[in-house]
C-alpha positions, 0 to 999 in steps of 0.5 A, spaced: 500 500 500 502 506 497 503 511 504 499 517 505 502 523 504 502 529 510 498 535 508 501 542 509 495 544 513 497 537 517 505 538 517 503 546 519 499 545 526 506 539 528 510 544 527 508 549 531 506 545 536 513 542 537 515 549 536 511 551 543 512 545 546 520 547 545 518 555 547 515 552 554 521 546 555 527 551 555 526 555 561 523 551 565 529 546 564 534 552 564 531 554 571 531 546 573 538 547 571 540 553 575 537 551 581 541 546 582 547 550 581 551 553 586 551 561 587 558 562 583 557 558 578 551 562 577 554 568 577 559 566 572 556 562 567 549 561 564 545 555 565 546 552 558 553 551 561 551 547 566 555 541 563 562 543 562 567 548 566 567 555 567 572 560 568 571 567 574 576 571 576 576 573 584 580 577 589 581 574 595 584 577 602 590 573 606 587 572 614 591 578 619 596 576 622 593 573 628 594 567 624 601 566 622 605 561 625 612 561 626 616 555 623 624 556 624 626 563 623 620 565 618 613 567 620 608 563 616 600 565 614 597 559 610 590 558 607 587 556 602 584 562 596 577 558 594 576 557 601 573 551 600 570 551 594 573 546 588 577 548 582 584 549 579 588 556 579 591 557 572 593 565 574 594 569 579 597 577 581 597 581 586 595 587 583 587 588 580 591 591 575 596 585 572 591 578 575 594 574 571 601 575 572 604 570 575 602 562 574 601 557 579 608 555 583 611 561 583 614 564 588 613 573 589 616 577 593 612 582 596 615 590 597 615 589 604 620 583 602 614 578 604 613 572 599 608 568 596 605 562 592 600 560 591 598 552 588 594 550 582 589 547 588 588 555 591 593 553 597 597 559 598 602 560 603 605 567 605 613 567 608 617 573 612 623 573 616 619 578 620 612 578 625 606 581 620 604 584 626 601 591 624 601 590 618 596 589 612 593 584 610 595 582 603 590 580 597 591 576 592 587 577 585 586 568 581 584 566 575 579 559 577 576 554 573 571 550 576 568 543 574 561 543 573 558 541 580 550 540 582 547 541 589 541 540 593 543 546 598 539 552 594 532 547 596 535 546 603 536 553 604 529 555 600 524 550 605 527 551 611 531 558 612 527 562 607 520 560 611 517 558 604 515 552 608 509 556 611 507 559 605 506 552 602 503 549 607 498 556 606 497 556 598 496 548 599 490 550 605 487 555 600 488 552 593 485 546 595 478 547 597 478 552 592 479 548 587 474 543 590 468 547 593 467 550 586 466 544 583 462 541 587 457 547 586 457 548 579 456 541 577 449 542 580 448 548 578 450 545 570 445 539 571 439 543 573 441 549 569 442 542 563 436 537 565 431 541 569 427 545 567 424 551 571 421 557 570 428 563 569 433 558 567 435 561 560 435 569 563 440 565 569 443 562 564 445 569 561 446 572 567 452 567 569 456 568 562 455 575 563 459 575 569 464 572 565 467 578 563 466 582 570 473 584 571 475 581 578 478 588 580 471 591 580 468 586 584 474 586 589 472 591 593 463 590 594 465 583 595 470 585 600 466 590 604 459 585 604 463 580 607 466 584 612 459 586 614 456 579 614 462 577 618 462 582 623 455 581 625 457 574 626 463 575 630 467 572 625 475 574 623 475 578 616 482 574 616 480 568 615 481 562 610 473 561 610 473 567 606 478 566 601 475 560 599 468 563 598 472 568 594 474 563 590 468 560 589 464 566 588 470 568 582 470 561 580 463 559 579 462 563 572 467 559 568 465 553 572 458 553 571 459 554 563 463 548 562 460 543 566 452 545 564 456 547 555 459 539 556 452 535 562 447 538 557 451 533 551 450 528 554 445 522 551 439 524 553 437 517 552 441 515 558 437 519 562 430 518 560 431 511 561 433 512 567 427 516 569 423 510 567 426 506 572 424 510 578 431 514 579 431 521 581 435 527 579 439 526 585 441 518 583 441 521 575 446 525 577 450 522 582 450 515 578 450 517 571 452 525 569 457 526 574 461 520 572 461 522 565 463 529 566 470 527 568 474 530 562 469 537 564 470 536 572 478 535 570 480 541 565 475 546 570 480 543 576 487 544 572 484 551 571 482 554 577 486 549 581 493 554 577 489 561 578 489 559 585 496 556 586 498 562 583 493 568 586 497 574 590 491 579 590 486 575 593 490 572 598 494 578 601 486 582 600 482 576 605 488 573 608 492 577 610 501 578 608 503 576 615 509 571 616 504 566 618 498 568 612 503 569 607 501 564 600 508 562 596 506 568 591 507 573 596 513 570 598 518 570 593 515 576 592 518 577 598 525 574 596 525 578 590 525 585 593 530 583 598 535 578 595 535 581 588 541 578 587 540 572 589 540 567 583 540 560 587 534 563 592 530 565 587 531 559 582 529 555 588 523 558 590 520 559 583 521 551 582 518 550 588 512 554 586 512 549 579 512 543 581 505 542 585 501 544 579 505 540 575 503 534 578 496 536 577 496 537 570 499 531 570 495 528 574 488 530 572 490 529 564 490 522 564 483 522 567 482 527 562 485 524 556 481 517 557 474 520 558 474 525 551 477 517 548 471 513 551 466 518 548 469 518 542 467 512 538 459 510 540 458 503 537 453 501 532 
């Protein structure tokens, strides 16, 4: 058999997806990457040379003479100029001027007539027939390359100093529910705006797609002031996660109630007359029938409103507050951003933290979604 020949229309559309899934892969792994990798490193190289060895010039300061020992007739100070770090010298100097001007092995005498050397392995040692006593510590100017290396530390430091623990156990206290709860009230609201009929249904149904383009910011402030007075008269907190659950509900809803009624009112009607034959009321059709049919609906609104809440800031700093016990992820790395700027490591750890719980939802709730839209796709004979 003669094979098919792709269309362009076809060739196209592969193209510009493989082009997206590229577009979004590159950073995400170009974070991965950095966050693994120490702050020098980051400071010197981009992530994409994460694998091979990179090359920074540094300045190091020699200890006081508090800590020269005396073997013999010479007064020695020792150490090491990578202070730890992994690396080999190719050049070292004296003068920010010159860097680079001796190698490695050699010895230099100093004005003062102090010598000094430094191995390729940063070890450094400082001789003088005299005490350095009152005298100025001597800096040291080095040429390192160190070798690729990956560390867990920018994490460590992340969920335990930084208090991003807390702020995920918050966005994990809020965003569940959030997701949950608005679920559970559109799908009744879909199945009886979808298969029950009474009288207002169609002007219901135009209110809530008109609340779809309501702009959240508009309606911040009125849902805001409402709750505060309600919860005032019942003595509850306005700082609560009751009211950022509402919240999200309230916001929610709109979208969620337009999916499920657009995808229940789908469903075979024959199902559900059959069932009604049988004596099942609306209460068993829709918990025995329309809810396990809906998985690909309830999947896709649950990614959705399960991201927004994970990444919301307005709404958490306005019903929850921007204390050190309130503070969602979000409100915290913008925290961490406004104060360690600089801090690359930080910051790339906290953002991949921030990624990968929704990225274990969407994964999650995609098999399920990609199995409910395959069952309804082929109706038998």
């Amino acid at each position: 058999m003669r094979s098919r020949a792709l269309s362009p229309l076809t060739i196209a559309v592969h193209l510009s997806t493989l082009l997206l899934v590229i577009v979004w892969t590159i950073p995400t792994a170009g974070l991965l990457i950095t966050s693994l990798r120490d702050k020098d490193q980051i400071a010197t190289s981009g992530w994409w040379t994460a694998l091979t060895s990179s090359s920074r010039n540094a300045m190091f300061r020699t200890p006081g003479s508090e800590a020269q020992k005396q073997e013999g007739p010479l007064y020695v100070i020792s150490g090491n100029v990578l202070e730890g770090g992994s690396g080999t010298l190719s050049a070292f100097g004296t003068s920010s001027l010159k860097p680079e001007a001796y190698k490695p092995g050699e010895t230099v005498t100093l004005p003062d007539g102090a010598k000094l050397s430094v191995a390729k392995d940063g070890d450094f040692r400082l001789t003088s027939d005299k005490s350095f006593e009152g005298s100025r510590s001597q800096r040291i100017f080095y040429t390192a390359t160190t070798p690729p290396r990956f560390t867990l530390d920018n994490y460590r430091r992340v969920l335990t100093a930084e208090g991003i623990g807390r702020s995920f156990i918050n966005s994990l206290t809020v965003a569940i529910p959030s997701t949950i709860i608005p679920i559970l009230a559109a799908a009744f609201a879909a199945y009886a705006l979808a298969w029950m009929k009474f009288r207002g249904r169609a002007l219901l149904l135009a209110v809530i797609v008109g609340l779809l383009v309501v702009p959240l910011q508009m309606s911040l402030i009125p849902l805001l002031r409402l709750y505060n007075d309600i919860g005032g008269a019942l003595g509850v907190p306005s700082k609560t996660y009751i009211g950022i659950w509402l919240a999200h509900m309230g916001f929610g809803l709109p979208l969620a109630i337009y999916l499920l009624r657009n995808y229940i009112a789908g469903l075979p009607r024959e199902i559900m007359e059959s069932a009604r034959v049988d004596g099942a009321s609306d209460f068993t059709i829709f918990t025995r029938i329309v809810l396990p049919l809906s998985y690909p609906a309830l999947a896709s609104f649950a990614i959705f409103q399960f991201l927004w809440t994970w990444n919301d800031l307005l709404i958490a700093m306005v019903f929850l507050g921007t204390g050190n016990d309130e503070l969602v992820l979000t409100g915290r790395l913008v925290n961490l951003l406004g104060s360690r700027g600089g801090n690359w490591d930080i910051l790339t750890a906290s953002a991949f933290v921030t990624i990968i719980v929704p990225l274990l939802v969407f994964f999650t709730l995609q098999r399920y979604l990609v199995r409910g839209l395959l069952a309804g796709s082929v109706k038998g004979g």
